[in-house]
C-alpha positions in Angstrom: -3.6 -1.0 6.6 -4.9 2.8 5.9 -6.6 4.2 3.2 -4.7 7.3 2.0 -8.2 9.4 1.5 -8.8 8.5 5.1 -5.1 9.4 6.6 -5.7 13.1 4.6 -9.5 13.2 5.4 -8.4 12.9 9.3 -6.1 15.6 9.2 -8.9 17.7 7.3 -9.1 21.2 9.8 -12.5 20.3 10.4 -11.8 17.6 12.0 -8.4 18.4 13.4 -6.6 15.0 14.2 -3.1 14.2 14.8 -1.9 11.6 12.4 0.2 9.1 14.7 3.2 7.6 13.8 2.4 4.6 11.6 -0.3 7.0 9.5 3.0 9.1 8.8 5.0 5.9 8.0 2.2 4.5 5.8 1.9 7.7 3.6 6.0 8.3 3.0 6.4 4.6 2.5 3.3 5.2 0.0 5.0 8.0 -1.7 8.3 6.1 -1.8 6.8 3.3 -3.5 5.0 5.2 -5.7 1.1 3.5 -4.9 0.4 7.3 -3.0 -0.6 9.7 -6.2 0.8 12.9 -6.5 -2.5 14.5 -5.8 -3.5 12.5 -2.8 0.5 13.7 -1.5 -0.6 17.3 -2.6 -3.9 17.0 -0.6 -2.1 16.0 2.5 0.3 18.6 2.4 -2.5 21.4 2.0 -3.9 20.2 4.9 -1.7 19.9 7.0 -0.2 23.4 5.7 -3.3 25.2 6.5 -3.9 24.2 10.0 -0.6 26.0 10.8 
């Protein structure tokens, strides 16, 4: 089980991780059942949009 803080804090550019697989699954299963907020899913994609 993942924290979603810690899924978005790992893919941080500071830190530069790759999410794997089940982190991805976890997070759009989280968004599709609603328990991932829609700032946590705004924080994700602004990091993962600015390491581009």
């Amino acid at each position: 089980m993942f924290l979603a803080q810690e899924i978005i804090r790992k893919k941080k550019k500071r830190d530069g991780h790759t999410l794997s697989d089940e982190e991805i699954r976890f997070f759009i299963n989280g968004i599709r059942d609603n328990t991932i907020s829609e700032g946590q899913i705004a924080a994700l994609a602004m990091t993962i949009f600015s390491t581009i």
